[in-house]
Backbone as ProteinMPNN parsed JSONL, in Angstrom:
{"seq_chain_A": "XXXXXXXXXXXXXXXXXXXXXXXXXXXXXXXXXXXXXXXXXXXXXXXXXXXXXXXXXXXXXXXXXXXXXX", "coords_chain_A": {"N_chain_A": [[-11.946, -71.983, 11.865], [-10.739, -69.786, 11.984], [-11.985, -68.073, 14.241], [-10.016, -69.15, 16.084], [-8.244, -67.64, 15.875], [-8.96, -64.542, 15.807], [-9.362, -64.288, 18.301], [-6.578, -64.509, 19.126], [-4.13, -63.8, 21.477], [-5.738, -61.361, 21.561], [-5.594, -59.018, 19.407], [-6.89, -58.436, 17.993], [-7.754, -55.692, 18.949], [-6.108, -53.633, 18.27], [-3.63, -50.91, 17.05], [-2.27, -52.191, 14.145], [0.51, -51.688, 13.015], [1.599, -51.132, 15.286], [1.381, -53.713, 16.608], [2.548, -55.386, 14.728], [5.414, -54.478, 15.266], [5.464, -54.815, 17.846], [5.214, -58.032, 17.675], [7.519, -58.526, 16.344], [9.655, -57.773, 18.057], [9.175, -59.359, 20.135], [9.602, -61.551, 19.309], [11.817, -62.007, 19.466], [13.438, -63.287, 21.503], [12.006, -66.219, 21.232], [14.203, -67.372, 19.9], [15.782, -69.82, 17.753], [13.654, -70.303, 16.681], [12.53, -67.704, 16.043], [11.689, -67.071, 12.721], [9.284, -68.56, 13.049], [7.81, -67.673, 14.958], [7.673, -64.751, 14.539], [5.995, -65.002, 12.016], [3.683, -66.145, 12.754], [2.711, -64.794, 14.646], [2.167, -62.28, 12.643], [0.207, -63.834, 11.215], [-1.882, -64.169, 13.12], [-1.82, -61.089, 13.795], [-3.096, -60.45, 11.251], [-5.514, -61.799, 10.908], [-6.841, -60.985, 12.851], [-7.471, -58.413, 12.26], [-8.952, -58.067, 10.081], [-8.636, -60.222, 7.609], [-9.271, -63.221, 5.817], [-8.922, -66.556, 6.552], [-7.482, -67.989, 5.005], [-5.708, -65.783, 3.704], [-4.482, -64.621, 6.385], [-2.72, -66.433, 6.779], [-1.398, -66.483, 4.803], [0.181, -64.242, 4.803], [1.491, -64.953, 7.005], [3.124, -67.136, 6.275], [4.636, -65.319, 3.98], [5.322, -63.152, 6.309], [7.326, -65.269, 8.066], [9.273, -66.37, 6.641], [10.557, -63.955, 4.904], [11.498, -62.712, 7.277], [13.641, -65.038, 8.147], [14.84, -64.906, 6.23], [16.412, -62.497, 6.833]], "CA_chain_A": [[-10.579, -71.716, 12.257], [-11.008, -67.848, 11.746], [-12.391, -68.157, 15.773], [-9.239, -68.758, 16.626], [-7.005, -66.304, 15.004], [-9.305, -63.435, 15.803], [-9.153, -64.132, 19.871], [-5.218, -64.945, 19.927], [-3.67, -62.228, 22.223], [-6.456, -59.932, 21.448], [-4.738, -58.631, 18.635], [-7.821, -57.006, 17.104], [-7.778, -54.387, 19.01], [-4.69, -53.055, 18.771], [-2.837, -50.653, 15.908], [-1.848, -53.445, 13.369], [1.884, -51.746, 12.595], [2.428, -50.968, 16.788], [1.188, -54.823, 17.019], [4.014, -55.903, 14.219], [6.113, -53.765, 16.01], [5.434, -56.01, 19.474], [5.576, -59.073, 17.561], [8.873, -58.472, 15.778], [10.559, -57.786, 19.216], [8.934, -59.6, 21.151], [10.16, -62.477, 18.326], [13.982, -62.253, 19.378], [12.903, -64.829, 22.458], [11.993, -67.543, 20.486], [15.583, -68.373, 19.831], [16.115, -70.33, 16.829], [12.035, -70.267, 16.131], [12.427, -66.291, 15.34], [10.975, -66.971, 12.157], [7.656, -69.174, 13.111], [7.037, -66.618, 16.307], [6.819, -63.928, 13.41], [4.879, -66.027, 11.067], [2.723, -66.916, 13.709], [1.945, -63.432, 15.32], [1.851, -61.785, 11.969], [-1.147, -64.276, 11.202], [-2.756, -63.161, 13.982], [-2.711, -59.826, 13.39], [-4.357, -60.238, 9.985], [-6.989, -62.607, 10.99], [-7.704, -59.89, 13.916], [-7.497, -57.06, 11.258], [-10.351, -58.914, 9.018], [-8.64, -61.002, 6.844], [-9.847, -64.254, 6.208], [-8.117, -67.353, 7.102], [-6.172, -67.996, 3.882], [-4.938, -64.657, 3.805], [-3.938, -64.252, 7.133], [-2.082, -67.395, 6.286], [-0.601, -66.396, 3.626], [0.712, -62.801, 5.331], [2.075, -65.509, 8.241], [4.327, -67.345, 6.324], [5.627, -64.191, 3.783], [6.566, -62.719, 7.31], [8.442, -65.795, 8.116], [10.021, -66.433, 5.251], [11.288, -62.739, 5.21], [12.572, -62.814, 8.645], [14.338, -65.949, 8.032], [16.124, -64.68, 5.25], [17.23, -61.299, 6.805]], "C_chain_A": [[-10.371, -70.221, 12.49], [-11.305, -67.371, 13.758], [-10.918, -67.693, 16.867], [-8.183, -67.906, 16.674], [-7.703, -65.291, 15.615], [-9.321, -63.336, 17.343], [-7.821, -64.15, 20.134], [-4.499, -63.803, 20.414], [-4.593, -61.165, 22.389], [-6.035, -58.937, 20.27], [-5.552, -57.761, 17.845], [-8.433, -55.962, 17.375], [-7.192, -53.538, 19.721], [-4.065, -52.836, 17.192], [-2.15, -51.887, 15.4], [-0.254, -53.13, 13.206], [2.437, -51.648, 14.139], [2.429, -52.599, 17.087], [2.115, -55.611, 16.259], [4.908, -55.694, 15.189], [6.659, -55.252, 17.709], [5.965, -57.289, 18.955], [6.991, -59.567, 16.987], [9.639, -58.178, 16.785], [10.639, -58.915, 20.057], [9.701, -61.245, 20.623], [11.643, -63.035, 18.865], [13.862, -63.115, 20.609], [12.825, -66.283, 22.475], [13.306, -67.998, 19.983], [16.22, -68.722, 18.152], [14.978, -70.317, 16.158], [11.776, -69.054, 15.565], [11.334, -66.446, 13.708], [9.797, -67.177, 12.197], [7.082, -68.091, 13.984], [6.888, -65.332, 15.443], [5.818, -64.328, 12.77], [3.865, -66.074, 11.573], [1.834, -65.66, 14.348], [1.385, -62.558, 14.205], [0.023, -62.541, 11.107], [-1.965, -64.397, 12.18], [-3.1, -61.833, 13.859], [-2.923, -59.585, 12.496], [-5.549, -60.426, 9.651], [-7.532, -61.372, 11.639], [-8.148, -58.981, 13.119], [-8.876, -57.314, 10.083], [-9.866, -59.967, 7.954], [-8.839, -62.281, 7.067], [-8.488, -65.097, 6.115], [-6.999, -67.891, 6.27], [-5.231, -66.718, 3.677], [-4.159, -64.222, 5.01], [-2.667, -65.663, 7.159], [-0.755, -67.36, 6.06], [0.556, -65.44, 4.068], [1.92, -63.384, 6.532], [3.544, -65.976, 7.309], [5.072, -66.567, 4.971], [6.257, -63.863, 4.835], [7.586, -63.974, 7.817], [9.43, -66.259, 7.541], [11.305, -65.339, 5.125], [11.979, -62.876, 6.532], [13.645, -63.715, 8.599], [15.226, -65.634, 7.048], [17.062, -63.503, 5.66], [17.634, -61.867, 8.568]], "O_chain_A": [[-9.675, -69.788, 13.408], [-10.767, -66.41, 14.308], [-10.678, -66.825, 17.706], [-7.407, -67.63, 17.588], [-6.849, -64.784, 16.342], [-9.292, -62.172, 17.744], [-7.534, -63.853, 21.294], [-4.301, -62.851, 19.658], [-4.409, -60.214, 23.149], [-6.365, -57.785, 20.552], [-5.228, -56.749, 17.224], [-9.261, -55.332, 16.717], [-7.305, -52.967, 20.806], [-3.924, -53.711, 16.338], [-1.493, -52.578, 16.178], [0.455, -54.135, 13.234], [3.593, -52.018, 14.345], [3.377, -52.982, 17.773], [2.618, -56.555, 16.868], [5.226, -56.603, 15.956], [7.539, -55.981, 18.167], [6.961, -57.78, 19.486], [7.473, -60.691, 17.126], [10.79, -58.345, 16.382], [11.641, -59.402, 20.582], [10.252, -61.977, 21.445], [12.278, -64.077, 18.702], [14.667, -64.02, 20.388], [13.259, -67.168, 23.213], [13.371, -69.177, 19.637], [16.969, -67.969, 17.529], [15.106, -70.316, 14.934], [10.937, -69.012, 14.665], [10.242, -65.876, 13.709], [9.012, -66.41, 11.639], [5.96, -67.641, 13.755], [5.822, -64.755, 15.66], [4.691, -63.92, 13.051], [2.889, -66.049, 10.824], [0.612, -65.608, 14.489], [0.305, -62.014, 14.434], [-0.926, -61.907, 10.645], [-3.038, -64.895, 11.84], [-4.244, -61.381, 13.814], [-3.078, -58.373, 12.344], [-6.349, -59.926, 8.86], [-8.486, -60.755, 11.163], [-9.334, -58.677, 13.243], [-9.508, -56.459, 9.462], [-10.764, -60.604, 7.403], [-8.695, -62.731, 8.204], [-7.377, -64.685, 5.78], [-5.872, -68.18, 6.673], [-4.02, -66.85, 3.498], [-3.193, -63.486, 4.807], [-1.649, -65.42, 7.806], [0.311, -67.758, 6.529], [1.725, -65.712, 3.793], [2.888, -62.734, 6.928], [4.661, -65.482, 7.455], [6.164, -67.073, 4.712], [7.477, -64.019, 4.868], [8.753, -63.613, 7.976], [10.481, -66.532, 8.12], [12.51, -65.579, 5.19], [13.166, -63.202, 6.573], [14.712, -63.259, 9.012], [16.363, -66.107, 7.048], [18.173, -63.348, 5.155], [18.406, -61.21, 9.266]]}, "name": "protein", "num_of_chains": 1, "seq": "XXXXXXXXXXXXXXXXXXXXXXXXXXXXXXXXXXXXXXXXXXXXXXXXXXXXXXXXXXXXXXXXXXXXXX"}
């Protein structure tokens, strides 16, 4: 699964806080999904960054979680 996380967008190679950055804007699109399209990009750019697949996981849905509450 790690395969696919580390190809999605290209994300690993690209500054990890300019690539939040993208995904937290780029987020306000998704509508009512705002939280998963964080969640979702932020576990991408952890897998890309090296973490493994539970961790980038894990990092996905803290950021959606957080977003969803603020």
């Amino acid at each position: 699964m790690n395969e696919v996380f580390d190809d999605f967008l290209g994300l690993d190679h690209v500054n990890p806080q300019l690539a939040q950055m993208v995904v937290g804007v780029a987020s306000i699109y998704c509508g009512a999904a705002y939280a998963a399209c964080v969640g979702a990009g932020t576990a991408a750019i952890a897998s890309g960054n090296g973490a493994s697949t539970a961790d980038a996981l894990q990092a996905g849905v803290i950021a959606g979680v957080s977003a969803a509450a603020f």
